[in-house]
N, C-alpha and C positions, 0 to 999 in steps of 0.2 A: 487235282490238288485240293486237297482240303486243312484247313488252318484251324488250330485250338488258340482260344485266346482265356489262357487264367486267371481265374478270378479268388483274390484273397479277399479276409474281411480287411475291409477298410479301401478296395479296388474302389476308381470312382472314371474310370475312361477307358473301362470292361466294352459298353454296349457302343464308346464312341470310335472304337479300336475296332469291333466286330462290323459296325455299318460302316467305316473304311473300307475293311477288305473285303465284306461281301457283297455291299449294297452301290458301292463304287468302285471297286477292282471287280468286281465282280470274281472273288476267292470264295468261294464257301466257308465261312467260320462258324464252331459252334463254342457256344461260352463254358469255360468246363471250372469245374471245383478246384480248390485246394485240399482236397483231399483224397481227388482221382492220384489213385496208382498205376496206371498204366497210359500211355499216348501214342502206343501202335497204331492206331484208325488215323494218325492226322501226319502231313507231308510237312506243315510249316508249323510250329510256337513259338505265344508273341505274350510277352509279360509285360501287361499293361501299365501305366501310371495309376497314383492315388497314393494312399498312404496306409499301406498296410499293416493291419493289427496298430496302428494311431503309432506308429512309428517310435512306437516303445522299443527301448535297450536304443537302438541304431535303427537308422531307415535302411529296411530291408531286412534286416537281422534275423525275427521272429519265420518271417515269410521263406528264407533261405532254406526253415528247417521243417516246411511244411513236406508233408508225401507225395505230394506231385512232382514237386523237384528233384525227386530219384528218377523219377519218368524222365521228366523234362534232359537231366543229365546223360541218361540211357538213348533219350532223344539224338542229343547233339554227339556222343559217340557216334551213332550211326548215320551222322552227316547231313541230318534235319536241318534245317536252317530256323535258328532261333534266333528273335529279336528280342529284347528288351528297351522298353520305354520309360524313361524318366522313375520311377521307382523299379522298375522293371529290371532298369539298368541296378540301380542297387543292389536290387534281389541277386545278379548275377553274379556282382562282385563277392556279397558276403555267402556265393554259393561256392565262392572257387571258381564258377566257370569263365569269368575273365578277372584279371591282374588288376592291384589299385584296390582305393579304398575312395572313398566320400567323405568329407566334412562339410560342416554348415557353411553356405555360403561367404565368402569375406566382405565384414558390414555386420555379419551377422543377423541380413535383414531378407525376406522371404523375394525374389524375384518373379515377374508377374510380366509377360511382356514379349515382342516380339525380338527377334535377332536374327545373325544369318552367319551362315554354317558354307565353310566350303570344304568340298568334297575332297577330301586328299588321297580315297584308294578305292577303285572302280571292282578290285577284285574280290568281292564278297557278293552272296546272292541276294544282299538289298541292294545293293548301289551299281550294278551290273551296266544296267542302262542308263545311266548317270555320265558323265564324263568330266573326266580329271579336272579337277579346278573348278568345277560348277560352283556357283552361289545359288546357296538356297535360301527361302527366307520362309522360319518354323517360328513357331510361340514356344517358349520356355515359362514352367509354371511349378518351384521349387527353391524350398530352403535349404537343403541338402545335394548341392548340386557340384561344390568344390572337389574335383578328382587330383586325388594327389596319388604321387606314386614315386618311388625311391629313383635315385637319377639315372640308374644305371638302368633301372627300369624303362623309363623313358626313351635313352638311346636306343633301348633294344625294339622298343614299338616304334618308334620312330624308323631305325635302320633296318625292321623287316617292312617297313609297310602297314604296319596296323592298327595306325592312328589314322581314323576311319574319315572322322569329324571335325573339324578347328573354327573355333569360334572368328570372326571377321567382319570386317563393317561391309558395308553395302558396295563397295568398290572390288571385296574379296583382299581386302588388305588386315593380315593379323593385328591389330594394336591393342593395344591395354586395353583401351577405351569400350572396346570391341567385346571386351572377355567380361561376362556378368556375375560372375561369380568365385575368378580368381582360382582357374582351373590352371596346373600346371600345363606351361607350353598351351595356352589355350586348349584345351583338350576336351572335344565335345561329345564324342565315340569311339570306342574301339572298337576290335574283332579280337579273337580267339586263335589260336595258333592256325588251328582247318580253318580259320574265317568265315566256318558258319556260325559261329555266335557272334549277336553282333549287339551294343547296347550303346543307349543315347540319349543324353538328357534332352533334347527338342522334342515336341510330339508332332511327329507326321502326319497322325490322323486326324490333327487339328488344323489340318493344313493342307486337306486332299479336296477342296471345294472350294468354286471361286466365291460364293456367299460368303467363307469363312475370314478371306482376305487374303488365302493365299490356295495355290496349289501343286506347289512346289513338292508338300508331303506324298505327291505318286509318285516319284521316281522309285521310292521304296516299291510299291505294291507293284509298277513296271516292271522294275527286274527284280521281281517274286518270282512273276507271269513268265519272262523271257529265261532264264534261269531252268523254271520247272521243263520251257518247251526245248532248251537244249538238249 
């Protein structure tokens, strides 16, 4: 298994996403361009956080329409497993490859901070080794982070399963209190129809070390690992 992890201008958790999966999952990652056109050589891509091209037009927007992202798309056709991270996630949105949009957080004020996330669907090759209901506890670091989506839409993620992620307090209980940015349905992550794309405002990688405060972020690179050895 080897993992591309993309890097746009304005990427800034490229090298902290790559010593995740390689230097502690022990995944092979190499950092690749936004302007590679091709990602045949690699099994996993992971579309890092930061604020690409300074988040001009929409976050994500610019990055959506870089040439990798043909790759990246041709990727997840052929059942790659691709993550997106906190802009990563954007990227995905404004690429089509998952549903929803983003707006600036409600407050309208930049979130910086820890929270926790329970797991609502084991069936995706991040969350594989995970188990239903987990609470995890990830750092969220992001203005743009409110996922809205039309209702009908919601139902639909909701009644296939594909609302990946739900924000929740430390008991694993959804409350307002709980939701940092006034996400629809609390809504932390999705997945894609094949539920190999998979995108989420928390960053994992900031989360995969106990120095960091947390380590909750491997259940990802776990069932990367357990996934690839099915």
């Amino acid at each position: 298994m080897r993992a591309a992890v993309v890097v746009f201008p304005g990427s800034n958790c490229d090298e902290d996403t790559r010593h995740a999966l390689d230097e502690v999952a022990g995944i092979p990652a190499d950092l690749v361009r936004h302007d590679r056109s091709e990602l045949s050589a690699y099994d996993v891509v992971v579309l890092p956080g930061g604020f690409s091209h300074g988040d001009y037009l929409r976050a994500g927007a610019i990055a959506a329409r870089a040439p990798v992202m043909r790759a990246v798309a041709e990727s997840a056709e052929r059942g790659v497993p691709v993550l997106g991270i906190c802009n990563g996630f954007q990227v995905l949105l404004e690429a089509g490859l998952l549903p929803g949009a983003m707006l600036p957080n409600a407050g309208l004020s930049f979130r910086c901070g820890w929270v926790h996330l329970r797991v609502e669907s084991t069936a995706t090759p991040f969350t594989d080794a995970a188990e239903a209901g987990q609470v995890l506890k990830l750092p969220i670091a992001h203005g743009d982070g409110n996922y809205v989506a039309e209702p009908e839409l919601v139902e639909r993620l909701e009644g296939e399963g594909r609302v990946v992620f739900r924000y929740v307090d430390a008991t694993g209980e959804a409350r307002p209190a709980a939701n940092p940015n006034g996400s629809v349905a609390a809504i932390a992550g999705i997945c894609g129809e094949r539920r190999n794309v998979v995108g989420l405002m928390p960053h994992p990688e900031r989360a995969s070390e106990a120095d960091l405060g947390s380590e909750d972020g491997r259940v990802l690179w776990r069932s990367l690992l357990a996934a690839a050895a099915a």
